[in-house]
TORPAKE-128449 format. One line per field, with one value per atom (N, C-alpha, C): atom name; residue in one letter; z negated, x, y negated. Coordinates in Angstrom, 3 decimals. Example, Ala and Ser with C-alpha at 12.3 -4.5 7.8 and 13.67 -1.06 7.14 Angstrom:
2
atom c(N | CA | C | N | CA | C)
rest c(a | a | a | s | s | s)
Z c(-7.800 | -7.800 | -7.800 | -7.080 | -7.140 | -7.870)
X c(13.190 | 12.300 | 13.200 | 12.850 | 13.670 | 12.900)
Y c(5.690 | 4.500 | 3.300 | 2.250 | 1.060 | -0.030)
! end
This chain:
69
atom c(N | CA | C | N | CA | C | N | CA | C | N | CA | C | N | CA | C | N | CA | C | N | CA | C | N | CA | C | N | CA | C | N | CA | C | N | CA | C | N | CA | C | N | CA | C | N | CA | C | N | CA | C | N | CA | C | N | CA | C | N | CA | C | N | CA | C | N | CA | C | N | CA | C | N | CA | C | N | CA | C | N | CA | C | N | CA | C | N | CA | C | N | CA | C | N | CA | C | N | CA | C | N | CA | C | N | CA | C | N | CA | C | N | CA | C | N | CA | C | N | CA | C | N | CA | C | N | CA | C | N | CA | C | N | CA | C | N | CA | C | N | CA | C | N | CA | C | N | CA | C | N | CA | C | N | CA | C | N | CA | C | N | CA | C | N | CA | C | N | CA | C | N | CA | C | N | CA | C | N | CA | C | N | CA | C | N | CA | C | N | CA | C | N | CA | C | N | CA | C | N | CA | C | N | CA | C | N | CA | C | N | CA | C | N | CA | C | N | CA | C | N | CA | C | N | CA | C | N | CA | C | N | CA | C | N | CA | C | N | CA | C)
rest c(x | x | x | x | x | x | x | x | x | x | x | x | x | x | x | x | x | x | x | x | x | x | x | x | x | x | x | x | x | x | x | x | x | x | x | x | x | x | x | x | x | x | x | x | x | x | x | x | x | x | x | x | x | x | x | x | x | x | x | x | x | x | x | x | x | x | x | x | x | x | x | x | x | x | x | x | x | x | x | x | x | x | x | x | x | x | x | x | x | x | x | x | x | x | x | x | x | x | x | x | x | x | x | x | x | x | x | x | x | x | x | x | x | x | x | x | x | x | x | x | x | x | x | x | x | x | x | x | x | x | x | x | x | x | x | x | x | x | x | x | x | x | x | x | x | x | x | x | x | x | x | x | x | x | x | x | x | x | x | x | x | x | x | x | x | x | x | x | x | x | x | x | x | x | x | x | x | x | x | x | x | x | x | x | x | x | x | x | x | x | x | x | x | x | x | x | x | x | x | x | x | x | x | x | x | x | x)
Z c(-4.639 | -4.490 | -5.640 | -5.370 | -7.006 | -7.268 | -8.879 | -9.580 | -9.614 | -8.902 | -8.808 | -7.805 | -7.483 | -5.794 | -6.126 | -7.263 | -7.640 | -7.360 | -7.407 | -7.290 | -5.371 | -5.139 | -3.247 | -2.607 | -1.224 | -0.416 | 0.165 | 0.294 | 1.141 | 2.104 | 2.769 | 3.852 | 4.910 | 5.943 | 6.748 | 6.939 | 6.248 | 5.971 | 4.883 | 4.096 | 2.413 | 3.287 | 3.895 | 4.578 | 4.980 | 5.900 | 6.568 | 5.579 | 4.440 | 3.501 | 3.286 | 2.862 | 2.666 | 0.708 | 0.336 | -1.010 | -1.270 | -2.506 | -2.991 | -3.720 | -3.155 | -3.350 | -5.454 | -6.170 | -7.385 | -7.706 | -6.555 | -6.393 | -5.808 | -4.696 | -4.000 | -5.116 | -5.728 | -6.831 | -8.025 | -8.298 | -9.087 | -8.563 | -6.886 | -5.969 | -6.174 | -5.497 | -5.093 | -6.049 | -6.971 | -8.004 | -7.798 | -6.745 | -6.576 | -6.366 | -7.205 | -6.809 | -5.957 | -6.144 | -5.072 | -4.099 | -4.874 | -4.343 | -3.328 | -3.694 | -3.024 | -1.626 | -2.092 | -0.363 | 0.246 | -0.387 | 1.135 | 1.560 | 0.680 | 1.402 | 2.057 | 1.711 | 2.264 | 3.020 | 3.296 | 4.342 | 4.733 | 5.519 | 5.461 | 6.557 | 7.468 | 9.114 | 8.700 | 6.496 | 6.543 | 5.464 | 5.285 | 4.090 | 5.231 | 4.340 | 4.953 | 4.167 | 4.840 | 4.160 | 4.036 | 3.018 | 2.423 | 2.402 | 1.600 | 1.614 | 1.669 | 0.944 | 0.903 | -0.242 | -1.214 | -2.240 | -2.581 | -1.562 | -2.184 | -0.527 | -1.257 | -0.215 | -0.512 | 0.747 | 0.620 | 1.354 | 1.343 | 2.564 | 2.449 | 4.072 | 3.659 | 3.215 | 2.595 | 1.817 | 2.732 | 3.727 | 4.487 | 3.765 | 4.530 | 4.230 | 2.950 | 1.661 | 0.682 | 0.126 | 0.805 | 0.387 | 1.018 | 2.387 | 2.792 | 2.259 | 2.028 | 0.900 | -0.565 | -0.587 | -2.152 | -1.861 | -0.980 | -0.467 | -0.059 | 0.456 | 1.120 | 2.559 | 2.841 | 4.790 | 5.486 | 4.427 | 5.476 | 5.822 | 5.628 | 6.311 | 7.844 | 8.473 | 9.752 | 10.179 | 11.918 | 12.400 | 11.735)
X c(5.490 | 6.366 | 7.357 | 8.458 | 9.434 | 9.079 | 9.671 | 9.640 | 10.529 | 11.404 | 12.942 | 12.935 | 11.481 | 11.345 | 12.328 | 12.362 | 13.670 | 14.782 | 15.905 | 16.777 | 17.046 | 15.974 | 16.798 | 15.623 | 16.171 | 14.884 | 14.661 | 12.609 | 12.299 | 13.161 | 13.128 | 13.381 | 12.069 | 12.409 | 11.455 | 10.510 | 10.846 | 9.522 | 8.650 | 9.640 | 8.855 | 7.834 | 8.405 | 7.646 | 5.866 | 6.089 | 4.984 | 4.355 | 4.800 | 4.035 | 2.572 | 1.645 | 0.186 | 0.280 | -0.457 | 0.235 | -1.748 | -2.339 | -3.504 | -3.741 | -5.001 | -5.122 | -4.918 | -4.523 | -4.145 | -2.307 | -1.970 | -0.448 | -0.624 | -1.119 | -0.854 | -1.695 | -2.009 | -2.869 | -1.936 | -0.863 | 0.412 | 1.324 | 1.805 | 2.357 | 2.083 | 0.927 | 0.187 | -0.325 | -0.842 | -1.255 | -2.652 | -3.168 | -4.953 | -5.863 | -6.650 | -7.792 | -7.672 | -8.582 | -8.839 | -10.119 | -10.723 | -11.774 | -11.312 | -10.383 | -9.577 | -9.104 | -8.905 | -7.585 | -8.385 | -9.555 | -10.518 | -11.043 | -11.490 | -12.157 | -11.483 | -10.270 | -8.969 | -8.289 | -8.009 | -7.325 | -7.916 | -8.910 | -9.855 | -8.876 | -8.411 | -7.478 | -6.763 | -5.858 | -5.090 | -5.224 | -6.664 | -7.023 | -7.274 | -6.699 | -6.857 | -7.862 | -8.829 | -9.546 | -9.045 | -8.841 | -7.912 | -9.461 | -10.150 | -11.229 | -12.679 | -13.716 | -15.041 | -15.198 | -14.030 | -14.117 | -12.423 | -12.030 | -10.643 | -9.851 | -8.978 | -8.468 | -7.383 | -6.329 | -5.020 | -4.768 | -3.159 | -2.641 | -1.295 | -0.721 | 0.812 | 1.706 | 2.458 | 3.449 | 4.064 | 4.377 | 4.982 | 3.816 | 2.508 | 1.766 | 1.343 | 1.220 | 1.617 | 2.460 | 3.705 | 4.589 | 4.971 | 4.272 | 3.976 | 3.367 | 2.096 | 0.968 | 1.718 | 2.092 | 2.927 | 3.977 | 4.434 | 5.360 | 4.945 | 3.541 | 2.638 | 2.641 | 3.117 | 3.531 | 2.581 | 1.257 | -0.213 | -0.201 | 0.541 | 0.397 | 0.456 | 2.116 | 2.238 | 2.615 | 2.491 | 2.157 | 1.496)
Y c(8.559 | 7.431 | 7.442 | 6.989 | 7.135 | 5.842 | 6.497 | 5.448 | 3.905 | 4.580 | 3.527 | 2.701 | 2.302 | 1.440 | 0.291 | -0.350 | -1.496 | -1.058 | -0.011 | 0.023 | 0.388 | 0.878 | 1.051 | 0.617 | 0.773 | 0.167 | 1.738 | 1.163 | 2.365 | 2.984 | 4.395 | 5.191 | 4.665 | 5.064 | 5.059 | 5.664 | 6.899 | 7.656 | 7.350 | 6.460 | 6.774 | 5.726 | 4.235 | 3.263 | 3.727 | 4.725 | 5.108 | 6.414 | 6.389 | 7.386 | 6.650 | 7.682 | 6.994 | 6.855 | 5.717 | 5.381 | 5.740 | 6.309 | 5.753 | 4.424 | 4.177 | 2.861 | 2.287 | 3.365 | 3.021 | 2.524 | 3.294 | 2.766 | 1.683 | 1.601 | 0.180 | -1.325 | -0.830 | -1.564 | -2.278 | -1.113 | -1.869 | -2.537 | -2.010 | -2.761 | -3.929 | -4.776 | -5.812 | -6.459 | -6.243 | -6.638 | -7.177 | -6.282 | -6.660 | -5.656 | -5.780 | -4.527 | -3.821 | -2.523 | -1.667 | -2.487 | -3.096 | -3.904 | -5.033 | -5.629 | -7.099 | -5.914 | -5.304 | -4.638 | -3.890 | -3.372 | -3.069 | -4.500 | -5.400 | -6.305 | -7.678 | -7.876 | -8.638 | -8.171 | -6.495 | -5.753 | -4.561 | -4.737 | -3.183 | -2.587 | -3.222 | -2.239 | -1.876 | -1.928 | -1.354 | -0.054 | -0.085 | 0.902 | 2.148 | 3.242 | 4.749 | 5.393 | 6.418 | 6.893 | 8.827 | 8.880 | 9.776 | 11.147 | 10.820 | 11.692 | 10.967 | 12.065 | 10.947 | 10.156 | 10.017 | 9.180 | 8.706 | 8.562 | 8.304 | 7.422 | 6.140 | 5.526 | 5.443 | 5.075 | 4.815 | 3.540 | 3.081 | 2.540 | 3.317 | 2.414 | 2.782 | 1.949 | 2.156 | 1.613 | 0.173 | 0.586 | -0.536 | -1.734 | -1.705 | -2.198 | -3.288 | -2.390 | -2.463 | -3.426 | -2.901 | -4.343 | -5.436 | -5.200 | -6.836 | -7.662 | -6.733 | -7.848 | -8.435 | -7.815 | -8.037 | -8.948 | -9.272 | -10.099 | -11.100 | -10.929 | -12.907 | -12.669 | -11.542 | -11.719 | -11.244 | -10.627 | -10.507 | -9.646 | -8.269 | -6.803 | -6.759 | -7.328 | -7.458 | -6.265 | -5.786 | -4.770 | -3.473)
! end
């Protein structure tokens, strides 16, 4: 993910990129613990020890809008 998410808005791809759940963690500003257990339909399971979401995602929550579609 760049660093410069302040200066432009996502692409549509960057949107549907899979973020690990340590990025989406600075995004949101909530645990890895809070977003499996507040948004598990939107956590990806990346391997057998490692989760993601996608970005869209991500910054809905971070926004208050509940991770719509």
């Amino acid at each position: 993910m760049s660093q410069d998410l302040g200066e432009k808005l996502p692409s549509w791809l960057e949107l549907e990129s899979v973020q690990k759940l340590s990025v989406v963690e600075k995004i949101t500003s909530l645990s890895a613990d809070s977003l499996r257990r507040r948004f598990p339909k939107y956590v990806i399971k990346l391997s057998p020890r490692r989760d993601g979401m996608k970005l869209k995602h991500a910054l809905a929550i971070a926004n208050g809008i509940g991770a719509a579609s």
